[in-house]
Every structure is written in structure tokens, then in C-alpha cells.
C-alpha positions as CSV (number, residue, x, y, z in Angstrom):
1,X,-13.7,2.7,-15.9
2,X,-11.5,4.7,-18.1
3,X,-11.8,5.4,-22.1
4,X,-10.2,7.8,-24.0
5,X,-11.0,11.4,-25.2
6,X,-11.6,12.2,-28.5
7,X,-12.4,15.9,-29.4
8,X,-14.6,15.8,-31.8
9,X,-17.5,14.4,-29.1
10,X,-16.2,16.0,-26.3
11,X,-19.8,18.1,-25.7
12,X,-21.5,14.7,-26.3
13,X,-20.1,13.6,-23.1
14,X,-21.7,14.1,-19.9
15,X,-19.8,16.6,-17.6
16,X,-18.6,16.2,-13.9
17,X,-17.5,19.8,-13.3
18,X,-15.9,20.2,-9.9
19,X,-16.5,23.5,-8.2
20,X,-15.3,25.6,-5.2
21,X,-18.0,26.5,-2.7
22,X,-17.0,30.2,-4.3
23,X,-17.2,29.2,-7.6
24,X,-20.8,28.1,-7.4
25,X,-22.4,31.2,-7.9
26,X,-20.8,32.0,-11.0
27,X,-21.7,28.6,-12.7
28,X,-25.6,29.1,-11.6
29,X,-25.2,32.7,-13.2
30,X,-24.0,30.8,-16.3
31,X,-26.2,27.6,-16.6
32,X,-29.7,29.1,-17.2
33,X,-33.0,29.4,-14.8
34,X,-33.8,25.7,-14.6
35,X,-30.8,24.1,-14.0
36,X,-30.0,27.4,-11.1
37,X,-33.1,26.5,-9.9
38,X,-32.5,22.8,-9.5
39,X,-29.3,23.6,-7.3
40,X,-31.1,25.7,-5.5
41,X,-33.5,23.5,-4.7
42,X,-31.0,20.8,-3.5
43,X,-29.5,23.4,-1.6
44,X,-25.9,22.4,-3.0
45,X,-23.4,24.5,-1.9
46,X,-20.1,22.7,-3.4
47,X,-19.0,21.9,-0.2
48,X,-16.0,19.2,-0.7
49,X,-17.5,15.6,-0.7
50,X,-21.1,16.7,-1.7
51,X,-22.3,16.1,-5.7
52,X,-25.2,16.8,-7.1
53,X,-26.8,15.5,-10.2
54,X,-28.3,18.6,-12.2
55,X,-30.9,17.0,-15.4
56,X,-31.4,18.5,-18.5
57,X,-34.7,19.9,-19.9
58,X,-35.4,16.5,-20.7
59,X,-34.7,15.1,-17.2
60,X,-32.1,13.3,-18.4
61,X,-28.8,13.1,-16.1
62,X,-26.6,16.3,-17.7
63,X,-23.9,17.9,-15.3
64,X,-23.2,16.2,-12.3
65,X,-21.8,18.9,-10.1
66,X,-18.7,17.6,-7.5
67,X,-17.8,19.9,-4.6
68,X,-14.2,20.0,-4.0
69,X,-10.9,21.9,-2.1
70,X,-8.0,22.2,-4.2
71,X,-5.9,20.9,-1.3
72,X,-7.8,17.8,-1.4
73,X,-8.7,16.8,-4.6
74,X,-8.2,13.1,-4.8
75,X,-11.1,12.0,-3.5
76,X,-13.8,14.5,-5.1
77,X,-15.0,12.0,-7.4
78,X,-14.2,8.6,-5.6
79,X,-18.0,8.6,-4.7
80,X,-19.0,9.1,-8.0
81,X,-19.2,5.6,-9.5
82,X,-21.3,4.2,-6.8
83,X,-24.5,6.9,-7.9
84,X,-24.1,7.7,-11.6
85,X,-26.1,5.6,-14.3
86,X,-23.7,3.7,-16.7
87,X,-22.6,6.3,-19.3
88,X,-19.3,7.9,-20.5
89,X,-18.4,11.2,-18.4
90,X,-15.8,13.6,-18.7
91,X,-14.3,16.3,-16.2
92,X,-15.5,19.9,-17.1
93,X,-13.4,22.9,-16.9
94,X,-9.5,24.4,-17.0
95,X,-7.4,21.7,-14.8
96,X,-3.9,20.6,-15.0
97,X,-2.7,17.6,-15.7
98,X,-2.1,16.6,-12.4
99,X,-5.0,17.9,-10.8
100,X,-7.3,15.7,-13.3
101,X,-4.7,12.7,-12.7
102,X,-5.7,13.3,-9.0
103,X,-9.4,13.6,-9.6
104,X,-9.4,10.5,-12.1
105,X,-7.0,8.4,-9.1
106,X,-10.3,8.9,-7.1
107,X,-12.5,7.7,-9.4
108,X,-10.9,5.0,-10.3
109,X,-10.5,4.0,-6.6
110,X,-14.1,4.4,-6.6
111,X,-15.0,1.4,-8.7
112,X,-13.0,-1.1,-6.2
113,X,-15.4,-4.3,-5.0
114,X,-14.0,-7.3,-3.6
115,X,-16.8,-9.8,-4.6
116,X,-14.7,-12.8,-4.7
117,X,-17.0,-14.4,-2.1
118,X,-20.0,-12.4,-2.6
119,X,-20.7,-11.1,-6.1
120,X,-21.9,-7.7,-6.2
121,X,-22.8,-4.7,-8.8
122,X,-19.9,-3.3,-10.5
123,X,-20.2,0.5,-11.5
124,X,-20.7,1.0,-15.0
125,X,-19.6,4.4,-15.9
126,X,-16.6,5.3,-17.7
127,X,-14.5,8.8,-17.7
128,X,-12.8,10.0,-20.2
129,X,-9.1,10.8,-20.0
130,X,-6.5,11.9,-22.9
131,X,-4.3,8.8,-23.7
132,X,-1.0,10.3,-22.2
133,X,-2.6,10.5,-18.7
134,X,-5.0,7.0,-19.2
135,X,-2.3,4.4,-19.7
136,X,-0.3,5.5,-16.5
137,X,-3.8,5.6,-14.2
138,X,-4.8,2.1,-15.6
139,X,-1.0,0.7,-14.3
140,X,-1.9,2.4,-10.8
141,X,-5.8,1.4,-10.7
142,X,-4.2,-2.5,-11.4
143,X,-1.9,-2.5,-8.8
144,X,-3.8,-0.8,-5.9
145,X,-6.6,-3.3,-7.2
146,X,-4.4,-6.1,-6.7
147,X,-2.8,-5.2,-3.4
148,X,-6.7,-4.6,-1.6
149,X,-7.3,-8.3,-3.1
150,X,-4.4,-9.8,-1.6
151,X,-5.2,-8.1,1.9
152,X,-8.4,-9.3,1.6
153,X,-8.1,-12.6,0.4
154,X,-8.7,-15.2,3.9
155,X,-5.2,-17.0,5.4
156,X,-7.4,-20.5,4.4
157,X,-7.1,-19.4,0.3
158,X,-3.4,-17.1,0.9
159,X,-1.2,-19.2,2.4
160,X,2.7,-19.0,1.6
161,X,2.4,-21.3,-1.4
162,X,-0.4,-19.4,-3.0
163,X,1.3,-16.2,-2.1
164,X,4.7,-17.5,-4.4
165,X,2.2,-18.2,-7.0
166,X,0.9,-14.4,-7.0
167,X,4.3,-13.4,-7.5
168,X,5.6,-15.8,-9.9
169,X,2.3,-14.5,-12.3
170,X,3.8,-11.1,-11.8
171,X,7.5,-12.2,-12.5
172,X,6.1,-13.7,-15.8
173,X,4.3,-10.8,-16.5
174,X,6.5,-8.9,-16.5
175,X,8.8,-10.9,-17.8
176,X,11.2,-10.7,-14.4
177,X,12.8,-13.6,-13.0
178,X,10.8,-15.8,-9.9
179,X,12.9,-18.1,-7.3
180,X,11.3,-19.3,-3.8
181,X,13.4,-21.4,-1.0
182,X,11.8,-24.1,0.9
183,X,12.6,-26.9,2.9
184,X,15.8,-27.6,4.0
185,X,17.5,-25.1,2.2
186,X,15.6,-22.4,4.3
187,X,16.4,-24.1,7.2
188,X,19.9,-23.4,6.2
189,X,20.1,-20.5,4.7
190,X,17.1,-18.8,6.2
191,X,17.3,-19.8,9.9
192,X,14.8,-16.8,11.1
193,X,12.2,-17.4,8.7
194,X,12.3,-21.3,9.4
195,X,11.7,-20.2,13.1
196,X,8.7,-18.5,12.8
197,X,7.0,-20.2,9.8
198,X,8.1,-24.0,10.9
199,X,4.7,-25.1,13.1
200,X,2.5,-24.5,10.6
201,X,1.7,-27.6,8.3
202,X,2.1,-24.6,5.6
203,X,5.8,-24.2,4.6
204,X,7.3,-20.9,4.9
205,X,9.5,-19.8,2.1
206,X,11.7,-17.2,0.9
207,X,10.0,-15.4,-2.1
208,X,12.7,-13.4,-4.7
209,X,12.3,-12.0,-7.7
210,X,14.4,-10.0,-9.8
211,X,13.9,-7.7,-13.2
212,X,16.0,-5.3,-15.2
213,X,19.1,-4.6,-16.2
214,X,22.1,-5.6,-14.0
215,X,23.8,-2.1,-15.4
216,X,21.2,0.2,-13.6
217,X,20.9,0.8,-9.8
218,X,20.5,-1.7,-7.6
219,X,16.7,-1.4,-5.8
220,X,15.2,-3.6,-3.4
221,X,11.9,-3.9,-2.0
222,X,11.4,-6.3,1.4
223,X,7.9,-7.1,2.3
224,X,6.7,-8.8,5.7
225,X,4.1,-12.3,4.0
226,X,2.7,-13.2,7.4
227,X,-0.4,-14.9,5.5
228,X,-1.4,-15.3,9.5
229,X,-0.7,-14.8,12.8
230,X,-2.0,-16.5,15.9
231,X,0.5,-15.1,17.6
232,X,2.1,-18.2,18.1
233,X,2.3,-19.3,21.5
234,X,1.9,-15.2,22.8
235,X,-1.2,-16.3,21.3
236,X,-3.5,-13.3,20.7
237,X,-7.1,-12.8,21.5
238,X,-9.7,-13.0,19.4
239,X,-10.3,-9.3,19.3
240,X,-6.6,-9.0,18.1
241,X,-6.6,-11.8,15.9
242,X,-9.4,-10.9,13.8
243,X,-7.5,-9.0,11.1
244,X,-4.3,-10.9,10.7
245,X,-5.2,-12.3,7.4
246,X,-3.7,-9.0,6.5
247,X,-0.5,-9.3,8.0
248,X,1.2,-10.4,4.9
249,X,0.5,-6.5,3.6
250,X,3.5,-5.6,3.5
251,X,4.1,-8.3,1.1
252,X,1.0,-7.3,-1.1
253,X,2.9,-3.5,-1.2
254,X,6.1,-4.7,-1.6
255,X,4.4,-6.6,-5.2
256,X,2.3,-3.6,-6.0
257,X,5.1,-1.5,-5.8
258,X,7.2,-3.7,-7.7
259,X,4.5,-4.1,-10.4
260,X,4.1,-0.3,-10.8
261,X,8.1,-0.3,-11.3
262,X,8.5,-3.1,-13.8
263,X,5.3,-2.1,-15.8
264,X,6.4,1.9,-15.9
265,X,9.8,0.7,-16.7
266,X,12.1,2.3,-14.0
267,X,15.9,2.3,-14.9
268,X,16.5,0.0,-12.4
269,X,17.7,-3.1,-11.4
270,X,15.1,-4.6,-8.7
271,X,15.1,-7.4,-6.5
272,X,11.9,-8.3,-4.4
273,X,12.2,-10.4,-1.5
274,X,9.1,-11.4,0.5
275,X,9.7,-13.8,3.8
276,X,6.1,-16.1,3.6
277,X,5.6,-17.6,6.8
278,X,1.8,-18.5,9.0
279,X,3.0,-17.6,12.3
280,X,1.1,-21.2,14.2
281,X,1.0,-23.3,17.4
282,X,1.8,-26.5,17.5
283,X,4.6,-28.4,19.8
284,X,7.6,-27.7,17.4
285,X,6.8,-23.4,17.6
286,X,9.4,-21.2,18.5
287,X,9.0,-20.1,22.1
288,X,9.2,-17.1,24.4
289,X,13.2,-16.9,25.6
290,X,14.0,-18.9,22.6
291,X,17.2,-18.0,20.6
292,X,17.0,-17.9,17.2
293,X,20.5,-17.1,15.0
294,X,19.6,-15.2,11.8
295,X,21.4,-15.5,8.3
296,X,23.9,-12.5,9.3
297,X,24.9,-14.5,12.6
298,X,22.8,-12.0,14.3
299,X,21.4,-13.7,17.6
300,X,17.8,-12.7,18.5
301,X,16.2,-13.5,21.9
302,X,12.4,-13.7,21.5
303,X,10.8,-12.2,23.8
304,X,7.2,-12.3,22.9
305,X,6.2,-14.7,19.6
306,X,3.5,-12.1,18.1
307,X,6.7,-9.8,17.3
308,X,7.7,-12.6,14.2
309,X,7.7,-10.2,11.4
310,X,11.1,-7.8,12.2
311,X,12.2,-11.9,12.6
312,X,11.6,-12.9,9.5
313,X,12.3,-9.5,7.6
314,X,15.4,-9.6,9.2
315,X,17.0,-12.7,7.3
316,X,15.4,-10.8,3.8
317,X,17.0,-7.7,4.2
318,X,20.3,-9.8,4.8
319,X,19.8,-11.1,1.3
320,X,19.1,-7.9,0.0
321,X,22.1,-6.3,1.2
322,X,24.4,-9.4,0.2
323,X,23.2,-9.0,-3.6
324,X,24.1,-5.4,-3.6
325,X,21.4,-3.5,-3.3
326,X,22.3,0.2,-3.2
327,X,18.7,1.2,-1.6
328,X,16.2,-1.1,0.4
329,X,12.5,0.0,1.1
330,X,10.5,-2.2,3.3
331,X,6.9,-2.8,4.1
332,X,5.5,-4.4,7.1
333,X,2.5,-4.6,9.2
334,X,4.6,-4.2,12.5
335,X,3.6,-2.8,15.2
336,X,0.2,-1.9,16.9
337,X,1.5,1.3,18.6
338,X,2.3,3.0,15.4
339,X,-1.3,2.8,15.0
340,X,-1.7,4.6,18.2
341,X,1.0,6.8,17.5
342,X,-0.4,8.1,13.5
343,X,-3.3,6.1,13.2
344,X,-5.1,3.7,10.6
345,X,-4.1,6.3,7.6
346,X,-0.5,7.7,8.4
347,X,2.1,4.9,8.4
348,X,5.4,6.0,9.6
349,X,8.4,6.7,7.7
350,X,12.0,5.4,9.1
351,X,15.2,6.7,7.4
352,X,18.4,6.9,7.6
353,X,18.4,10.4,6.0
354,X,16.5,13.2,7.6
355,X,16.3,15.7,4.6
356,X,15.3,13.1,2.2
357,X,12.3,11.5,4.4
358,X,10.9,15.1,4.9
359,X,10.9,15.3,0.9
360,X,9.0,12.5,1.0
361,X,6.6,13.2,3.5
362,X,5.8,16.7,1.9
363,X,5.6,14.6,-1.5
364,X,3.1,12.3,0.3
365,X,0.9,15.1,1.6
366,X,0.7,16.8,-1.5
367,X,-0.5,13.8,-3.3
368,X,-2.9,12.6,-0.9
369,X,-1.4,9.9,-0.4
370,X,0.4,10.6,3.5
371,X,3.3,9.2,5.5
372,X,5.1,10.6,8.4
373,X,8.5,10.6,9.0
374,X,9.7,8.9,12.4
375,X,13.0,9.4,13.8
376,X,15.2,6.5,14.1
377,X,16.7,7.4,17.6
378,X,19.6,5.3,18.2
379,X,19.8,5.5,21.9
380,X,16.8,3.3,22.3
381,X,18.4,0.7,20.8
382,X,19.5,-0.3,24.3
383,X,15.6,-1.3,24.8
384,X,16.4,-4.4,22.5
385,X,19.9,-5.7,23.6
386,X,19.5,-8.4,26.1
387,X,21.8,-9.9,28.5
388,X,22.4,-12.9,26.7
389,X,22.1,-12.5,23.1
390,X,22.8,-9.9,20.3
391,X,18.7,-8.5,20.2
392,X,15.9,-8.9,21.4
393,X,12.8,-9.1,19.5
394,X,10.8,-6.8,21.7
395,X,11.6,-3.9,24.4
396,X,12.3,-3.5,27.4
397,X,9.6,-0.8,27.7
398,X,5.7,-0.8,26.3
399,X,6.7,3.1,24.9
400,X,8.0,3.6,21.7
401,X,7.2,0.0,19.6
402,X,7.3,1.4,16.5
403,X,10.6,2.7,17.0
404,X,12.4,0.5,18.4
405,X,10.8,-2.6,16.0
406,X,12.8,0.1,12.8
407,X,15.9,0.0,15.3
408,X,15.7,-4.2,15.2
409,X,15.5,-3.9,11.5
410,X,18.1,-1.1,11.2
411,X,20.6,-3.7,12.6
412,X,20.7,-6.4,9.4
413,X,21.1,-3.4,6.7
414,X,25.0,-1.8,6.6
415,X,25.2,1.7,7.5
416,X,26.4,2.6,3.7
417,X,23.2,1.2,2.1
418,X,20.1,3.8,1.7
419,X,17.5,1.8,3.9
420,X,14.0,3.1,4.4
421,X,10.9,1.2,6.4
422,X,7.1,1.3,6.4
423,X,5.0,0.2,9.3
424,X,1.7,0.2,7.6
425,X,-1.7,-0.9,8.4
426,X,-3.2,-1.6,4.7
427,X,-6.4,-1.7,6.2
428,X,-9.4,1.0,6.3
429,X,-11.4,0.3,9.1
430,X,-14.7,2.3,8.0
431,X,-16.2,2.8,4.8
432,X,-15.5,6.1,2.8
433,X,-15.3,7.2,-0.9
434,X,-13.0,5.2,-2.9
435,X,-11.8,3.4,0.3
436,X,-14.2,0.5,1.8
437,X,-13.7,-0.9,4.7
438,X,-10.7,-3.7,4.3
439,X,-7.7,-4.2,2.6
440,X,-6.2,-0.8,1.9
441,X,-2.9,0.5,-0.4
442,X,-1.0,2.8,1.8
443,X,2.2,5.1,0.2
444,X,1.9,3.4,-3.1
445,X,1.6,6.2,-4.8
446,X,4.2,8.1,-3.1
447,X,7.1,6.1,-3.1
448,X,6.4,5.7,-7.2
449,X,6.6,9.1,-7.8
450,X,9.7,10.0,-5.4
451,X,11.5,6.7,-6.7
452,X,10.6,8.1,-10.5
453,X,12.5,11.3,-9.4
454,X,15.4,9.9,-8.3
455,X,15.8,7.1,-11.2
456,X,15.5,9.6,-14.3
């Protein structure tokens, strides 16, 4: 989907030139009486999201015009690929780097097709890019790639063994160490996790890998692996059950960001810890009013079953915290009410530090990529402390979910240690340019490029 640019052909190339609505009239002015008349015709106006093929006196595909704002240039050219003959294309006029970065994230987004199932047509067009800016795009394009596959992929092929083997590829890879803990050392060491994930004939695990050098700062990244939830014995409906083969996204995030770390060669030190559990029914399930004691000594009363993931991420960010790192980010798909809160494209942002989640969240916007920062309010915590146990893993109230699921998971991470927590949905649930309906990428993008400015 990508080649590089070489000079000397550049005017060989067939040219996407984006265009403001008010800079159509001085291209026309400049393209000649049959290609004016052409746009006229097709009463293009450049508004953002329309294109227009323009031929040349041939009637040959030429100039394929893209209307776009400048405040939104990501996805100008995401529906590109899905309408353009196979052919190499390049971008036409004066953008920055970053602009055409932005443009070519689009088009690359654009060529996504799940067809493991059901094989499909795969665009054919390629755009052109100068080798700095390629290389980076092709890192991103393979990660987002493989975090919409993972989402995707059914709980019956993605259970917690095959999701260890996903990462142990990756740890090889990248030539990053891989570890998983099973059995009864889980049941040990990982009390929480073996709670949830014990009644399915599946067996959960403890996914960990770790990769750089032990001299740079220590990073972690948590990510909820729920391959599936039921429920448990809150069982769901079917109407909210439908989806849950994509509750291990956070898991799929937590991978694709770690790939985009390890393969851009951050001077870190990361750790990656996934909890991978199918959240059954059968008679040995945990059960509403249970009390489950998590790795930390942390007792948790469970008050509803379907809130398993801040139980298993809890005994993962233990881990994390006991091997030092200096900064956790987690990803999980938590709560349903942040979904009524931002909806399906805005996950919330929790942080311990106000002035840095705002950087982030005016990073996100500008790179089309969004989050919203969330405040962890502390005196809701009292919604989740029961009479007879440390927490409880839901509230006391039906308001504020999102929240007080961060608060649960604020508790196993010490107050000195930079913590920061995703409740994403990784899922689109319409059809638009360069983002089908399914498994979706959420803040990949943006938490790259803010951790590439702190780790210099």
C-alpha cells in the first residue's frame, strides 16, 4: 500500500491532490477547459470526505481530486483505496510532513479487510511516500492491522492459550522475552485471575513479557484478555453478549502498543502483562457475594460477576508495580457507561496528573486520534468499600461506572507510581472510511507519540 518516492518519476505518478472547498477554484483556473469542465459537471465542490476522479484527454484516470479540512485531515484519503484502479499514486501539492503522515495514516487504514473467514478483494493501489516518513507508517499500518484482527478474531479460535501464542510471536519478534503462568502457580500467585478465568475448560493465565534494557525507564503496559464474557453467572443477554469476543481489547492494545514501542526502539525498559481469562458458567464460577483475596492481599467482594476485568487487572497491575515499574498505562474494555458517557470513539482518560492528561488529550485531538480526560474523584471511592471486605467490584450507585471501575483499579497501583487507564471500546459500530464496522485501534497513536516525547 505504500512504495517509495523517487524524483525522477514523480510526474509519472498519478496525483491525489487534496483541496479546500476555497481552493477549488484556483485549481480549475489552472487545469485547462476539459478537466474544469469535468468538475463542473460532477459538481465537486471539495467538500471534506467527497473525491472525485478527474481523466485525462485519453480518459484515462489522471488526478483524483480529495476534499479535505485542515483540522481533519486523517481521513481525507481513507476512502481512497476502496474506488481507485490498482496503480501507484502520489499526494500533489506543498504539505508538511506531518500533514502527509496524517493523509498517508488514512490511507493506509483504508486498505484494512478482515477476510479470515470470508476472503474478499484487497485494494491494489500503492502511494508513494519519501523513505523517512514510509518505514514509520508501515510499523503503525502493522500494528493497528494486528490489533483489529485480534478483536475480530471469534472467542472459539482466541482463547487464552492462543492469545499467549500471539504474544510469544511478538516477544520473538522482537526479540523480547515471553513468560505465561498457569495452573497451580496462578492459583497461587494470581488468586483474582484464577477466580474469574477458573470455570472455563480454557485455562486462564498470566501473560508477561519483557524487552530492553534494564538501565532505561521502567514502562509497563496492563491489558484486560477477557477472550469472552458470558457474564458468568450475572449472565448477560444476548443483546449484550454479542460483542464480547472483543473483550480481550485491551489486551490486543496493550500488544499493539507494545509492538510499536519495541519495533521504534523506545529507550525503555518494558514489561507487558496481559491477565487471559474466558469469563464462564459452570458449577465451580465465582459467584455474586463471593470474596475473592487478590495478590496484594486486597479483599474484593463481587458484587455482580460481568464486572471480572478491574478483577483480573487488578492482580496484573500488582505485578507491575512489584517489578518496578516507574509508569503503568492500562487498557480495558470496562465499563458500558463510559460508552454512554463519550461514546463508541472517545475512551476516557484516568490520571493521576491533571496537567499531563490534558497534554494528552490536546495531543489526541490534534492527531485525530481522541481521548478524553476523566477525573479520578476520590470521594466516590466510598461507592466501592463494602461492609465486609476491602472493595467491592461494583457500586453502590448505577451513576458514575466508569469512574468508579478507575477508582477499583487506582487501589493496586502506589500513589508514587505514574499510573494512567483506558476504558476503551475497540469496536466501530458502523462502517466509515478507513474504519469498518468491528474491531477498532483506539489511542494507539496517541499514546506512541506522547510516550516518544517523554522517552527522548
Amino acid at each position: 500500500m505504500f512504495c517509495v518516492r523517487e524524483q525522477s518519476t514523480d510526474q509519472a505518478r498519478r496525483q491525489i491532490v487534496p483541496l479546500q472547498a476555497s481552493d477549488l477554484d484556483a485549481w480549475l483556473d489552472s487545469a485547462g477547459p476539459a478537466a474544469k469542465g469535468w468538475v463542473r459537471a460532477h459538481e465537486f465542490e471539495a467538500e471534506p470526505g467527497s473525491s472525485l476522479v478527474v481523466p485525462d484527454g485519453a480518459g484515462n484516470p489522471s488526478t483524483v481530486l480529495v476534499g479535505y479540512s485542515p483540522e481533519a485531515p486523517t481521513w481525507a484519503l481513507a476512502g481512497l483505496p476502496a474506488e481507485l484502479p490498482a496503480g501507484v499514486y502520489a499526494v500533489g501539492g506543498d504539505f508538511s510532513d506531518e500533514t502527509l503522515s496524517l493523509f498517508a495514516t488514512g490511507w493506509a487504514l483504508g486498505h484494512y479487510r478482515f477476510d479470515r473467514y470470508k476472503p474478499g478483494k484487497r485494494p491494489a493501489c500503492k502511494l508513494e511516500l519519501p523513505e523517512h516518513l514510509r518505514e514509520r507508517l508501515e510499523i503503525f499500518r502493522d500494528a493497528m492491522f494486528r490489533v483489529r484482527d485480534l478483536v475480530n478474531t471469534p472467542a472459539a479460535d482466541l482463547g487464552p492459550e492462543e492469545l499467549a501464542e500471539v504474544a510469544a510471536e511478538l516477544a520473538e519478534r522482537c526479540e523480547a522475552t515471553f513468560s505465561a503462568v498457569t495452573g497451580a502457580e496462578l492459583e497461587k500467585e494470581f488468586p483474582a485471575i484464577h477466580a474469574v478465568g477458573k470455570a472455563s475448560s480454557r485455562a486462564p493465565r498470566l501473560i508477561r513479557l519483557e524487552w530492553g534494557d534494564p538501565a532505561d525507564p521502567p514502562l509497563a503496559l496492563v491489558g484486560k484478555g477477557v477472550i469472552f464474557d458470558t457474564g458468568g453467572l450475572s449472565i448477560k443477554p444476548t443483546s449484550g453478549m454479542v460483542l464480547m469476543k472483543k473483550d480481550m481489547g485491551g489486551a490486543a492494545h496493550a500488544l499493539g502498543l507494545a509492538e510499536l514501542v519495541m519495533r521504534l526502539k523506545l529507550p525503555v525498559h518494558l514489561r507487558v502483562y496481559i491477565p487471559a481469562v474466558e469469563n464462564a458458567i459452570a458449577g465451580n464460577a465465582y459467584r455474586p457475594s463471593d470474596i475473592v483475596t487478590t495478590r496484594n492481599g486486597t479483599t474484593v467482594e463481587i458484587g455482580n460477576t460481568d464486572a471480572e476485568g478491574r478483577v483480573v487487572l487488578s492482580d496484573a497491575l500488582t505485578l507491575a508495580a512489584e517489578e518496578g515499574a516507574a509508569r503503568i498505562i492500562d487498557f480495558a474494555t470496562l465499563t458500558g457507561a463510559a460508552r454512554v458517557a463519550l461514546g463508541e470513539d472517545v475512551p476516557p482518560l484516568y490520571s493521576r496528573s491533571t496537567g499531563q492528561a490534558r497534554t494528552i488529550q490536546d495531543l489526541s485531538m490534534a492527531i485525530e486520534d481522541p481521548l478524553w480526560h476523566m477525573p479520578l474523584y476520590r470521594p466516590y471511592k466510598s461507592q466501592i468499600q463494602p461492609s465486609i471486605a476491602d472493595l467491592s467490584n461494583t457500586g453502590s450507585t448505577s451513576q458514575g461506572g466508569s469512574l468508579t471501575a478507575a477508582l477499583f483499579l487506582d487501589h493496586f497501583v502506589p500513589d508514587e507510581i505514574d499510573w494512567m487507564h483506558l476504558d476503551i471500546y475497540a469496536w466501530n459500530l458502523s462502517d466509515r472510511p478507513g474504519r469498518p464496522a468491528g474491531g477498532e485501534a483506539q489511542c494507539l497513536r496517541t499514546m506512541l507519540a506522547w510516550l516518544e516525547s517523554e522517552y527522548k
